[in-house]
MIDOSE-1310 file (N, C-alpha, C; in nm, 2 decimals, decimal comma, always signed):
residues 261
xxxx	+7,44/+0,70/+0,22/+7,30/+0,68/+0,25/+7,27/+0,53/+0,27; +7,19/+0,46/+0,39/+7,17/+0,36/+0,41/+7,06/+0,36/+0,40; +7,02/+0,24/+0,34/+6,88/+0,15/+0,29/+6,86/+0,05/+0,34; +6,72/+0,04/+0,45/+6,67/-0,07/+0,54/+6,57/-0,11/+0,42
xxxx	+6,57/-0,12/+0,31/+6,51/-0,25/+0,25/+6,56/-0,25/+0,10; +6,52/-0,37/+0,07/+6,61/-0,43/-0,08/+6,49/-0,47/-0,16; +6,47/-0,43/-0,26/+6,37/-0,50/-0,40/+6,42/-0,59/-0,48; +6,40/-0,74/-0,49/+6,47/-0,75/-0,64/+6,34/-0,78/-0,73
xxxx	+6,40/-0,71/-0,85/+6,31/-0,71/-0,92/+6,35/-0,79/-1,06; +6,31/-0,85/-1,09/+6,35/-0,97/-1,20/+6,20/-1,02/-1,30; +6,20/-0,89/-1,43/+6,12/-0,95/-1,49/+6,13/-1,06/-1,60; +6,28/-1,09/-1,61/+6,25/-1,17/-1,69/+6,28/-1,34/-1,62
xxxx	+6,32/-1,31/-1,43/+6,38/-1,42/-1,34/+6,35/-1,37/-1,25; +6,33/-1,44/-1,12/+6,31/-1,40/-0,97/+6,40/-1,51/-0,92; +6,49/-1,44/-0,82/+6,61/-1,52/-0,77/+6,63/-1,53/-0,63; +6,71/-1,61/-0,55/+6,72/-1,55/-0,40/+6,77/-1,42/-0,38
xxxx	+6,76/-1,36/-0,29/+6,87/-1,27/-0,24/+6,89/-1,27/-0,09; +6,98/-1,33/-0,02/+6,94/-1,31/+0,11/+7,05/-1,16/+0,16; +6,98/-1,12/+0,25/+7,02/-0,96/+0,31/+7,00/-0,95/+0,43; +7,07/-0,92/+0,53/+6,95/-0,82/+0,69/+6,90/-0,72/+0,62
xxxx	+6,76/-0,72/+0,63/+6,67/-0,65/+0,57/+6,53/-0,68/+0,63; +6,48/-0,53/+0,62/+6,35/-0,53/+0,68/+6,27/-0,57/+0,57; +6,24/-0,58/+0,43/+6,15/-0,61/+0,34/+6,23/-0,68/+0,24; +6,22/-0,78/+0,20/+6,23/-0,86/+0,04/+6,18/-0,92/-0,02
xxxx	+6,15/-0,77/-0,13/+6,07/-0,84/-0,26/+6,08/-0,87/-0,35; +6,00/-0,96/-0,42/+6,04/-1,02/-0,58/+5,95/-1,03/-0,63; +5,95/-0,96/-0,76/+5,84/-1,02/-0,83/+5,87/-1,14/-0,94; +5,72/-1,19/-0,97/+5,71/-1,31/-1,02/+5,66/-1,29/-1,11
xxxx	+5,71/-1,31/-1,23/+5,59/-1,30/-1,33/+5,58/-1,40/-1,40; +5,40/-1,42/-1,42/+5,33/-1,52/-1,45/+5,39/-1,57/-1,57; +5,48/-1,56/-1,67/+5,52/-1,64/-1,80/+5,62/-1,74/-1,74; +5,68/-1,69/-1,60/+5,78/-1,78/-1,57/+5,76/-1,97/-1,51
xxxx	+5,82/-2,02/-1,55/+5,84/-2,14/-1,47/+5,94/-2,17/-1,42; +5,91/-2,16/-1,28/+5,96/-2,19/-1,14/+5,98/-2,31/-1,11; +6,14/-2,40/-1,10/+6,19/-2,48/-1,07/+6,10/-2,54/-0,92; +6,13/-2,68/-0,85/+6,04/-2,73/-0,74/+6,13/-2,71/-0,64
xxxx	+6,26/-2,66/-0,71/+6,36/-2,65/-0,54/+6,39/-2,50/-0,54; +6,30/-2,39/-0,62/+6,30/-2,26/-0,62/+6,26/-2,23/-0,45; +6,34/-2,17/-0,41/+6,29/-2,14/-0,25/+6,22/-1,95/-0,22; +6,08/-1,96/-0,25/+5,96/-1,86/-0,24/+5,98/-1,80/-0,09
xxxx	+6,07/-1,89/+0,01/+6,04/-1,81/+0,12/+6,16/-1,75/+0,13; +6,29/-1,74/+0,09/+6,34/-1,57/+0,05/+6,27/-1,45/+0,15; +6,19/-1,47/+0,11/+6,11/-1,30/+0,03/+5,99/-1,27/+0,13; +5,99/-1,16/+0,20/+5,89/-1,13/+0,26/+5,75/-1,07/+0,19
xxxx	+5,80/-1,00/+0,04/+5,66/-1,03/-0,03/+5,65/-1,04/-0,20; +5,58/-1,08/-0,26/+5,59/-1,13/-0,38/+5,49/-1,09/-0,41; +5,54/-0,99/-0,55/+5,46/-0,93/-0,63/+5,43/-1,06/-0,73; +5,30/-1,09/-0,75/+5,29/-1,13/-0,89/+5,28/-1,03/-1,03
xxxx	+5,31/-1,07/-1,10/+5,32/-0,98/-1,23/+5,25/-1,04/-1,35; +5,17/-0,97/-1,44/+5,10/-0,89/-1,35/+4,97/-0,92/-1,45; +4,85/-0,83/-1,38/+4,74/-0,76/-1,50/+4,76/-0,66/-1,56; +4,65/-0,62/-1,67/+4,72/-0,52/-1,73/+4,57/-0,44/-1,72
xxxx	+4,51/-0,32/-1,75/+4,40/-0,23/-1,73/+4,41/-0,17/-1,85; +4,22/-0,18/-1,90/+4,20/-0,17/-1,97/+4,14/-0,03/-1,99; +4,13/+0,07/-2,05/+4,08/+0,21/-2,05/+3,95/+0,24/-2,00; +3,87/+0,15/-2,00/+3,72/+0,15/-1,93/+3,71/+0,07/-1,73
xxxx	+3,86/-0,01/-1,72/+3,87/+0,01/-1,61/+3,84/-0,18/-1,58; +3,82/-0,22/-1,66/+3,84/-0,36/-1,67/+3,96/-0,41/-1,69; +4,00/-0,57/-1,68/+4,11/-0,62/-1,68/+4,13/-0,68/-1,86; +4,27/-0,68/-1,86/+4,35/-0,74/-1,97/+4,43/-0,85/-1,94
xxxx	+4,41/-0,97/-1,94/+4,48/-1,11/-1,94/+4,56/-1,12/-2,00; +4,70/-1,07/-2,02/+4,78/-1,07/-2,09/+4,82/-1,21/-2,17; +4,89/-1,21/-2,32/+4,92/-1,32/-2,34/+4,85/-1,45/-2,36; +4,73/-1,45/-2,37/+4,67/-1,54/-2,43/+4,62/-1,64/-2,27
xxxx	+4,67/-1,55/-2,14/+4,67/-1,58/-2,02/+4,44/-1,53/-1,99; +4,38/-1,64/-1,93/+4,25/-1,60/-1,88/+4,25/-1,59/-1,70; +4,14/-1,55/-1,66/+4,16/-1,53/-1,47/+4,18/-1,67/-1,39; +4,09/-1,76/-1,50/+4,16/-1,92/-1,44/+4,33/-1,93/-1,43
xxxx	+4,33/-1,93/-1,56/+4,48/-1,94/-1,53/+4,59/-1,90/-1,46; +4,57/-1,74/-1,48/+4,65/-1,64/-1,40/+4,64/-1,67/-1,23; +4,52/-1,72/-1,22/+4,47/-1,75/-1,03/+4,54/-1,89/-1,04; +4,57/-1,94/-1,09/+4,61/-2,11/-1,09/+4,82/-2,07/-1,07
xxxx	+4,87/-2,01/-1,16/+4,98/-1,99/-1,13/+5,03/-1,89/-1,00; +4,90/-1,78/-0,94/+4,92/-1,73/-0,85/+4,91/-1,79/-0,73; +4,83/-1,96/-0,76/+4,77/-2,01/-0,63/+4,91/-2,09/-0,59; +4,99/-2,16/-0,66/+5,08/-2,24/-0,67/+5,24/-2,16/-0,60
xxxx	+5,25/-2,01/-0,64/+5,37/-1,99/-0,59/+5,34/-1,94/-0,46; +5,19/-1,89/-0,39/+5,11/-1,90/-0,26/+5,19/-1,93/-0,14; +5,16/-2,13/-0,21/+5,14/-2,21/-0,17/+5,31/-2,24/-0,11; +5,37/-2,19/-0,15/+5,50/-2,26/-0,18/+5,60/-2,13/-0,09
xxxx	+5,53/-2,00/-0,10/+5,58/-1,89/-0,04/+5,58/-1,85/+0,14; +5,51/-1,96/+0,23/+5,56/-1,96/+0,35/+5,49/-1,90/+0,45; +5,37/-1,79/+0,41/+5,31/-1,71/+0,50/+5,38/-1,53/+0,43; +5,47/-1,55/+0,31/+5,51/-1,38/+0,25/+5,39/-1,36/+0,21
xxxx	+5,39/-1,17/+0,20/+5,27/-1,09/+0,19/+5,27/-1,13/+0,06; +5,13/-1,16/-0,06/+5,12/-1,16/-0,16/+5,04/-1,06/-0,23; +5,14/-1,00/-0,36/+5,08/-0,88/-0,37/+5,06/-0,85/-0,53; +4,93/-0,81/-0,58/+4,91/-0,81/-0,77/+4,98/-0,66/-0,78
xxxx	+5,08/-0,69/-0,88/+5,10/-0,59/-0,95/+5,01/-0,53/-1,11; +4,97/-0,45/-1,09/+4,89/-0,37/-1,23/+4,93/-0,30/-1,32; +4,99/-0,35/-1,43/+5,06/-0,24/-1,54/+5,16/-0,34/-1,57; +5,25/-0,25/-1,62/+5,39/-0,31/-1,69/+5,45/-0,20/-1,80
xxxx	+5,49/-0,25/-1,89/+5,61/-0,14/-2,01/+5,45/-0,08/-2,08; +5,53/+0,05/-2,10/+5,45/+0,16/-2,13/+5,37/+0,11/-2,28; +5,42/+0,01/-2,36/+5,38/-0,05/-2,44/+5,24/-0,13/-2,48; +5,26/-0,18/-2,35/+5,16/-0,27/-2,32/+5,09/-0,30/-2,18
xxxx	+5,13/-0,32/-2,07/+5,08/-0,33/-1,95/+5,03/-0,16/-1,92; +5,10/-0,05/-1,95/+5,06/+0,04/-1,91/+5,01/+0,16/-1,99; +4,95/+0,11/-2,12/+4,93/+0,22/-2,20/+4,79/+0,26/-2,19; +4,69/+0,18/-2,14/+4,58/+0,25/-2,10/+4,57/+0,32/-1,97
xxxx	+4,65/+0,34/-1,88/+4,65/+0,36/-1,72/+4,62/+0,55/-1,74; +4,61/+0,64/-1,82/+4,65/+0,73/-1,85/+4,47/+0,77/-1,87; +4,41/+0,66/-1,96/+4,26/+0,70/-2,06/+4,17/+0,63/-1,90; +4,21/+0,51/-1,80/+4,13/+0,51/-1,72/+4,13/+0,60/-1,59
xxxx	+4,29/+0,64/-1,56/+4,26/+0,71/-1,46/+4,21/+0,83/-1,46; +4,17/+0,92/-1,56/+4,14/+1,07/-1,62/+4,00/+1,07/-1,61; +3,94/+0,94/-1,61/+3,76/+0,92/-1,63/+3,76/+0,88/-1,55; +3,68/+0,95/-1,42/+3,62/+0,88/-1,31/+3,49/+0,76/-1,29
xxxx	+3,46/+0,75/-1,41/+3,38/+0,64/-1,41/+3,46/+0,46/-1,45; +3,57/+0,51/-1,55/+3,70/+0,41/-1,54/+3,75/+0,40/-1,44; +3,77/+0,51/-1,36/+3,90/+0,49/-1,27/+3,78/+0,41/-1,14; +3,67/+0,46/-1,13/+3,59/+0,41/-1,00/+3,52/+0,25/-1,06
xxxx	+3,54/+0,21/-1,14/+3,55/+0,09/-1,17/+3,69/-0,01/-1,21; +3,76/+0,04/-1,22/+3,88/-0,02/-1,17/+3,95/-0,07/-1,05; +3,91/+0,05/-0,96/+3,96/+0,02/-0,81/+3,83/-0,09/-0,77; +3,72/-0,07/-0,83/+3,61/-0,15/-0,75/+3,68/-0,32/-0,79
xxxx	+3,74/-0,29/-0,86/+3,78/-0,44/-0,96/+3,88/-0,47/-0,90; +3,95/-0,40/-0,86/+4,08/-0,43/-0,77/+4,08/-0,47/-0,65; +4,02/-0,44/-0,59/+3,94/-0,46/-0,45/+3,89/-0,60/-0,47; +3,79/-0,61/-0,52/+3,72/-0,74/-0,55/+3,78/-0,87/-0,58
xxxx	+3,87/-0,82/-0,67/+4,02/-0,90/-0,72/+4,08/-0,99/-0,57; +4,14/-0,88/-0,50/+4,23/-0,90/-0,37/+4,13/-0,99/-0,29; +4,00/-0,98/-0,25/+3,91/-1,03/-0,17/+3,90/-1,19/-0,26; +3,89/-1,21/-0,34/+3,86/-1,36/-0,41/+3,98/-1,40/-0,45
xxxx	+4,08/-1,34/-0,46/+4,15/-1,41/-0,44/+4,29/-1,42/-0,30; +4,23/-1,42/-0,22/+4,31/-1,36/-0,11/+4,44/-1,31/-0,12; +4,44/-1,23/-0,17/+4,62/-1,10/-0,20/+4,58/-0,98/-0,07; +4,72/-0,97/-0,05/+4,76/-0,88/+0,07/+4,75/-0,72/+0,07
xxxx	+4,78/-0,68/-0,12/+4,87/-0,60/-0,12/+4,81/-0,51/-0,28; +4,85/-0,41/-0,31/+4,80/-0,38/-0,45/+4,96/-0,29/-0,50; +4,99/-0,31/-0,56/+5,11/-0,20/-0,67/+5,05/-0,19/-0,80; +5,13/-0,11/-0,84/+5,08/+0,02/-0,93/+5,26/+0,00/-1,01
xxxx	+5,24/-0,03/-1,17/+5,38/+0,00/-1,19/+5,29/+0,07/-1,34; +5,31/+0,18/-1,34/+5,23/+0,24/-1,44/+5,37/+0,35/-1,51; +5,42/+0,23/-1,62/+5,54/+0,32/-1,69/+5,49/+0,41/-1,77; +5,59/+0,44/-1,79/+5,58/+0,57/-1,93/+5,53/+0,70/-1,93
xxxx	+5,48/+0,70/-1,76/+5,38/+0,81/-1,73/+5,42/+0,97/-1,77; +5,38/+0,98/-1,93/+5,48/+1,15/-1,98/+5,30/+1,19/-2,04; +5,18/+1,12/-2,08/+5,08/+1,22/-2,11/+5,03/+1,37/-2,04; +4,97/+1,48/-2,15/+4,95/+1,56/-2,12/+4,84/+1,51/-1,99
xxxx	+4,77/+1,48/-1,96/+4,65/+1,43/-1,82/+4,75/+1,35/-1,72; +4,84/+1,33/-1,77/+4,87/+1,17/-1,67/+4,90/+1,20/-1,55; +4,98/+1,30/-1,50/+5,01/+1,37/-1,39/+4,90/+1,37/-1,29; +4,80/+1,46/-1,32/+4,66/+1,44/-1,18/+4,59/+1,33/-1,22
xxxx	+4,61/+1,24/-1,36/+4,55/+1,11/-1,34/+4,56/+1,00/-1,26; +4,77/+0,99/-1,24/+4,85/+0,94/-1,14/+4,78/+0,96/-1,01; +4,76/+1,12/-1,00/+4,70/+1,19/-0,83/+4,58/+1,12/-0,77; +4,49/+1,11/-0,88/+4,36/+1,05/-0,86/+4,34/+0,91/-0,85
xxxx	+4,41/+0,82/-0,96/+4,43/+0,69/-0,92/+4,50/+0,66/-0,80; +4,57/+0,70/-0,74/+4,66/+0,65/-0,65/+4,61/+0,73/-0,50; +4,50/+0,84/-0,51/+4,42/+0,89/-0,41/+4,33/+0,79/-0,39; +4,25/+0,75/-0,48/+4,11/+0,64/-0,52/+4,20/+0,50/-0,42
xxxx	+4,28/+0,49/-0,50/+4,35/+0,35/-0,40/+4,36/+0,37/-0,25; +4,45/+0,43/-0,23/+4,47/+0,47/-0,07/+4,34/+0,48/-0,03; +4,25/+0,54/-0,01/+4,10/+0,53/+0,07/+4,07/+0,35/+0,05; +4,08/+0,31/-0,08/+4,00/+0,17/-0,11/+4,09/+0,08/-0,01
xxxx	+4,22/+0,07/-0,07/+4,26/-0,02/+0,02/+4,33/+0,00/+0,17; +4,31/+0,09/+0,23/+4,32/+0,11/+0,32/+4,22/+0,12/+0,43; +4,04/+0,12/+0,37/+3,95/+0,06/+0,38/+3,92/-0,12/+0,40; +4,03/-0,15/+0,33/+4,00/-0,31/+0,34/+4,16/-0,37/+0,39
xxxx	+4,20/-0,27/+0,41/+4,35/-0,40/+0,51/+4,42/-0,45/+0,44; +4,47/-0,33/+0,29/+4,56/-0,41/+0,20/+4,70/-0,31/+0,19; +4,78/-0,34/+0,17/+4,88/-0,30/+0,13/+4,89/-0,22/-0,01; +4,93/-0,08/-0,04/+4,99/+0,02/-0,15/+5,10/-0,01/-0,17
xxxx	+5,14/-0,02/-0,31/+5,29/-0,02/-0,35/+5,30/+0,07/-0,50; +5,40/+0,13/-0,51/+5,39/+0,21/-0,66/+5,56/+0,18/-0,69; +5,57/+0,09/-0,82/+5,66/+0,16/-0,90/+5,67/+0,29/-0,96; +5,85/+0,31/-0,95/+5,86/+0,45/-1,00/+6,02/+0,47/-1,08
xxxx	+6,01/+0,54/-1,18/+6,21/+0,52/-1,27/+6,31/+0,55/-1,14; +6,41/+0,55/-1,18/+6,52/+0,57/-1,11/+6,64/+0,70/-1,20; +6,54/+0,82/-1,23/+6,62/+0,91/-1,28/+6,51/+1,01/-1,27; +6,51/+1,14/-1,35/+6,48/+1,24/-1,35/+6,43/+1,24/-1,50
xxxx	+6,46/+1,17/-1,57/+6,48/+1,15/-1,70/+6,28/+1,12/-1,74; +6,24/+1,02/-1,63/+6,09/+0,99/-1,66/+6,06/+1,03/-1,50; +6,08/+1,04/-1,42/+6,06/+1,07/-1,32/+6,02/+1,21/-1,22; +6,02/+1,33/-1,33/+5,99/+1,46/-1,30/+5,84/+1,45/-1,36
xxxx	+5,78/+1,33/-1,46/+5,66/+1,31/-1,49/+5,55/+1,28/-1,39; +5,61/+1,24/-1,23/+5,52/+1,22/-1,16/+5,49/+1,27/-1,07; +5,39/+1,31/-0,98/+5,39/+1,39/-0,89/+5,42/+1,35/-0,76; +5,50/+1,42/-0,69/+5,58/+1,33/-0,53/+5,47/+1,25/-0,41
xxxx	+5,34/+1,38/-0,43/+5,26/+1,35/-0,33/+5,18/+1,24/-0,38; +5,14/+1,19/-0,49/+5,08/+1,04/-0,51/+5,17/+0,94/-0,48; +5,29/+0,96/-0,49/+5,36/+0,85/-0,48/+5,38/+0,82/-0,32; +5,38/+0,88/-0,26/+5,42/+0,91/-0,14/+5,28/+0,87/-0,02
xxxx	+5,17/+0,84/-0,15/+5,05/+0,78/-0,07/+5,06/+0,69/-0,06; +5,17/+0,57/-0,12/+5,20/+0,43/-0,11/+5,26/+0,37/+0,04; +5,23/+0,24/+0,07/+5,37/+0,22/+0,20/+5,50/+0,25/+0,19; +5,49/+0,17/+0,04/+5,61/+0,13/+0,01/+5,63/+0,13/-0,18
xxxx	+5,79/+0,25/-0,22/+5,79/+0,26/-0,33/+5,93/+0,18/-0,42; +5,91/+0,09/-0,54/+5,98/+0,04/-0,51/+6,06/+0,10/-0,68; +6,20/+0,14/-0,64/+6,27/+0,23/-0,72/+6,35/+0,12/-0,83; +6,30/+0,13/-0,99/+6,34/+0,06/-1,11/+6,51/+0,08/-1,11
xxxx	+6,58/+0,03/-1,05/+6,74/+0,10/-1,09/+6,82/+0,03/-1,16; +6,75/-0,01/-1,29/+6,79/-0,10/-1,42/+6,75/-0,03/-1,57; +6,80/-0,07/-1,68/+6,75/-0,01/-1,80/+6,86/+0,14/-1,84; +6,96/+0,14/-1,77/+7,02/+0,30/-1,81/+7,09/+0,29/-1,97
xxxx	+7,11/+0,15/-1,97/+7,18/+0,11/-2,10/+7,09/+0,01/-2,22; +7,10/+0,00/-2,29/+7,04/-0,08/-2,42/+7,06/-0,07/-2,54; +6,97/-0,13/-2,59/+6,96/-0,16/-2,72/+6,96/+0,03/-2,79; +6,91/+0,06/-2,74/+6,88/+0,23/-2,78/+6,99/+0,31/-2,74
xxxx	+7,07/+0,25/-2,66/+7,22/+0,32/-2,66/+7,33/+0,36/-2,74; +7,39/+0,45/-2,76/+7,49/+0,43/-2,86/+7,63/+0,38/-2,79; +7,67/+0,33/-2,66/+7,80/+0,25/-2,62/+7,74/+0,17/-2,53; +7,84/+0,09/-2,52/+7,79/+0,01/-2,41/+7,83/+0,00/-2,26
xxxx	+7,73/-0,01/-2,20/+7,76/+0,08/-2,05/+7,69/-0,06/-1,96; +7,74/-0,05/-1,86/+7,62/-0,18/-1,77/+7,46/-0,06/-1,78; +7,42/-0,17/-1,78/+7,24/-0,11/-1,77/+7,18/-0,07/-1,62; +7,32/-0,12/-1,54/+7,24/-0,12/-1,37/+7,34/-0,11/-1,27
xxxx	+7,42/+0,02/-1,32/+7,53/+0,10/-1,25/+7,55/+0,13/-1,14; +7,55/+0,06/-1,02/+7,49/+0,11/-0,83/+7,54/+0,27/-0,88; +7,62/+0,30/-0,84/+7,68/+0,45/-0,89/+7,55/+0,54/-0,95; +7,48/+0,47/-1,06/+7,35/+0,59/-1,07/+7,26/+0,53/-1,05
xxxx	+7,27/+0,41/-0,99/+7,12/+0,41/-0,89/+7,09/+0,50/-0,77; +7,19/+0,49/-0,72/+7,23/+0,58/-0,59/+7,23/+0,73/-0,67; +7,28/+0,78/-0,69/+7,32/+0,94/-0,77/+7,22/+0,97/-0,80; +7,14/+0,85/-0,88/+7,00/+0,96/-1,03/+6,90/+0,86/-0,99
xxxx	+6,90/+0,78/-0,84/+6,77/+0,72/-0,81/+6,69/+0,75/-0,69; +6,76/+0,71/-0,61/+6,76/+0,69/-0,48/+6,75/+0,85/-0,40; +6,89/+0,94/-0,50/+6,91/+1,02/-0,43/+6,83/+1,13/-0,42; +6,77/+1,12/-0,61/+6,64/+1,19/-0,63/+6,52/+1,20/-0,59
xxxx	+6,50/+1,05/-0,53/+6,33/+1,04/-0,47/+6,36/+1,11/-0,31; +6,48/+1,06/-0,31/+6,48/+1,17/-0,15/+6,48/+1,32/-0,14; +6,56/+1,38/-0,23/+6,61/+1,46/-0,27/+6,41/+1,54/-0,29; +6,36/+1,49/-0,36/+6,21/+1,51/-0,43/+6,13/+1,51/-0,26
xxxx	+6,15/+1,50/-0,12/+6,11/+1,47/+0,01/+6,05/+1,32/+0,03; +6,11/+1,21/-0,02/+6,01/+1,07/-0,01/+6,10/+1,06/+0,12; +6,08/+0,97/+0,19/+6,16/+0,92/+0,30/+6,24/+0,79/+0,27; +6,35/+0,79/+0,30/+6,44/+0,62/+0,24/+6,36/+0,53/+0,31
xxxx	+6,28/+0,59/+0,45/+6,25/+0,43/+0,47/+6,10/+0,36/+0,38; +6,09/+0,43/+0,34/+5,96/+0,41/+0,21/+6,03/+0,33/+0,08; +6,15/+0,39/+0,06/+6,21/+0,37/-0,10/+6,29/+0,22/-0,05; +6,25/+0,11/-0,13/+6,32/+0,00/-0,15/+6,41/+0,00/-0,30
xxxx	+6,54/-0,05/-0,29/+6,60/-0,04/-0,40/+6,61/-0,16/-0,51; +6,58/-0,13/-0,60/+6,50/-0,20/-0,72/+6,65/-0,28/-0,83; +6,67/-0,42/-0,78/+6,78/-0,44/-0,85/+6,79/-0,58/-0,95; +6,79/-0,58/-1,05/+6,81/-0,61/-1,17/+6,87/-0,78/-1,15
xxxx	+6,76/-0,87/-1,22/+6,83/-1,01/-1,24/+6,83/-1,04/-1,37; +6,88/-0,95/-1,39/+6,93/-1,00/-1,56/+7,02/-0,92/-1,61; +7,04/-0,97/-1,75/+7,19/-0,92/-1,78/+7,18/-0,83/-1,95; +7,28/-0,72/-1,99/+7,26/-0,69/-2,14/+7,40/-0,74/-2,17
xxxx	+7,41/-0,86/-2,32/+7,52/-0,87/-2,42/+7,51/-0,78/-2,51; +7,63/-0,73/-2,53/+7,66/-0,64/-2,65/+7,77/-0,72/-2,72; +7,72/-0,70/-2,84/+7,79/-0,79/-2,98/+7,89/-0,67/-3,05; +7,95/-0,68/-3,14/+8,03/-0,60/-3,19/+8,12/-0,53/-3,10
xxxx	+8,15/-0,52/-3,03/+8,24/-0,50/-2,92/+8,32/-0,58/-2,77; +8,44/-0,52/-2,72/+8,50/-0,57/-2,63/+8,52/-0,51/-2,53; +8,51/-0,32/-2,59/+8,56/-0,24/-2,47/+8,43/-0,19/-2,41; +8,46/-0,15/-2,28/+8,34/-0,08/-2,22/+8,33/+0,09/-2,25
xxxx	+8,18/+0,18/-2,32/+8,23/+0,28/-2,32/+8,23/+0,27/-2,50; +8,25/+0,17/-2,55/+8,25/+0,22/-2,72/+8,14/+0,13/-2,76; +8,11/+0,15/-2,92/+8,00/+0,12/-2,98/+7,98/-0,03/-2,98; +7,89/-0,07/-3,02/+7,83/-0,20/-3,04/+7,74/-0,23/-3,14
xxxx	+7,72/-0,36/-3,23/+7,63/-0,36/-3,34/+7,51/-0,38/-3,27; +7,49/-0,47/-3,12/+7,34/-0,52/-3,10/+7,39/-0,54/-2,92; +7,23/-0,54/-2,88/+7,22/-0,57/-2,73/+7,08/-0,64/-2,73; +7,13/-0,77/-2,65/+7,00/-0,87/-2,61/+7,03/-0,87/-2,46
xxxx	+6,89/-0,92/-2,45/+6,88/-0,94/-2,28/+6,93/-1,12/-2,22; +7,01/-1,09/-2,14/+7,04/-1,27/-2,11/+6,94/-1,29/-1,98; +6,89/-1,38/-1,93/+6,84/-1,40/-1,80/+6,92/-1,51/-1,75; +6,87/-1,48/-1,61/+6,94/-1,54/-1,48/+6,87/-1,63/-1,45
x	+6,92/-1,77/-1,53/+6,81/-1,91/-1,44/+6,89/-1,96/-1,31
C-alpha cells in the first residue's frame, strides 16, 4: 500500500525529513527550543502544539505558558517557516491536554463556546488550520461527543477558510473508540504510529515497528473505509532505552525516552 503523504510527528523534537511528498508535517511544540539554523521550511505545515480545553470550553495555557507567550513562540517559528500552512493543535495525552475534551464536547453550551474560541483564536492570530488530537478517547459519552465536536468544527471552519485535521492511534487497541464518520470530516488524518512499546511493557520491543504501523495502523483506518489519500503516516522522532537488558524480545528493569536533537 502506497502513501502520498508523510507526518512527522516529534513531541518531544521536530526534525527535517525530506520526501517526494504531497504534505509534510511537523509538529512543534511550544516547550521546545529551536536552534537558528533549524530549517522550518521542510514542511508544508506545522502544527503548533499545543492548547489544551477546558470542560466549560475555554483555553488552558499549559505549563505555566499565558496567550502572550504561547503567540510570541508561535509568532517566531511563523516567521522562519517560509509561507507553510500553520496549524494549532488542541489536546494532547489523555492526562492532561485531553482529559476535559469528553465534559466539553457532551455540553453544547461548552462545545458551542469552544469552537467560537477556536475560530476567534485562528482569526487573531492568523493560523491556517485547526487539529483535534484528543487521546484517550474510551468515555461512556465520548463517542457522539467526538461526533458533535468534530461536526461543530467542519461547518465553523469551513465557514471561515481553515483547514480540519484529527489525530487518531494506530491500532484497534484505542481506536474502535472512535467513530469513522467524524474522523473522516477532517482533510487530513494524521495516524500516531509510535508508543507500541514502553515503560508499561513487559519486553522490550522498538515502540515504532513500520511492520505494525502498516498492519495495525494504516491498514485499519483503511480497512475502517478512510481513504489513504486522507491518512498521513505518523512517524516518531524519538527514541525508547531499555536498561537491564541486551536482547530484543526479553525483559527489562526500566524504559526512558531519549530525544532527537
Amino acid at each position: 500500500m502506497k502513501f502520498s503523504k508523510i507526518l512527522s510527528f516529534c513531541i518531544l523534537s521536530i526534525v527535517c525529513i525530506q520526501l517526494q511528498a504531497q504534505q509534510i508535517v511537523g509538529y512543534a511544540p511550544y516547550y521546545r527550543t529551536y536552534s537558528a539554523n533549524f530549517d522550518f521550511t521542510k514542511y508544508t505545515h506545522i502544527h503548533f502544539f499545543s492548547i489544551w480545553p477546558n470542560a466549560d470550553g475555554s483555553f488552558n495555557y499549559p505549563q505555566s505558558q499565558d496567550s502572550l507567550s504561547l503567540k510570541k513562540k508561535f509568532d517566531d517559528i511563523t516567521a522562519k517557516a517560509n509561507g507553510a500552512k500553520m496549524i494549532m493543535t488542541f489536546g494532547g495525552t489523555h492526562v492532561n491536554g485531553s482529559k476535559h475534551f469528553e465534559e466539553l464536547s457532551t455540553d453544547e453550551t461548552a462545545r458551542k463556546n469552544f469552537v467560537t474560541r477556536v475560530i476567534a483564536l485562528c482569526k487573531a492570530w492568523n493560523i491556517d488550520g485547526v487539529d483535534i488530537d484528543w487521546e484517550g478517547l474510551s468515555g461512556a459519552n465520548a463517542k457522539q461527543g467526538n461526533i458533535d465536536l468534530m461536526t461543530d468544527l467542519r461547518k465553523a471552519t469551513t465557514e471561515n477558510n481553515l483547514s480540519l485535521s484529527i489525530d487518531v492511534p494506530a491500532s484497534a487497541y484505542s481506536g474502535n473508540n472512535y467513530d469513522v464518520n467524524a474522523i473522516d470530516l477532517a482533510d487530513y488524518i494524521n495516524v500516531m504510529g509510535y508508543e507500541y512499546n514502553g515503560s508499561w511493557s513487559k519486553t522490550a520491543l522498538h515502540h515504532a515497528d513500520m511492520n505494525k504501523i502498516v498492519s495495525l495502523g494504516l491498514d485499519y483506518w483503511t480497512g475502517k473505509g478512510l481513504s489513504k489519500n486522507k491518512l498521513n503516516l505518523g512517524c516518531s522522532f524519538y527514541a525508547k532505552k531499555y536498561t537491564g537488558t541486551n536482547t530484543v524480545g526479553s525483559s527489562f528493569t526500566e524504559a526512558i525516552t531519549l530525544t532527537f536533537e
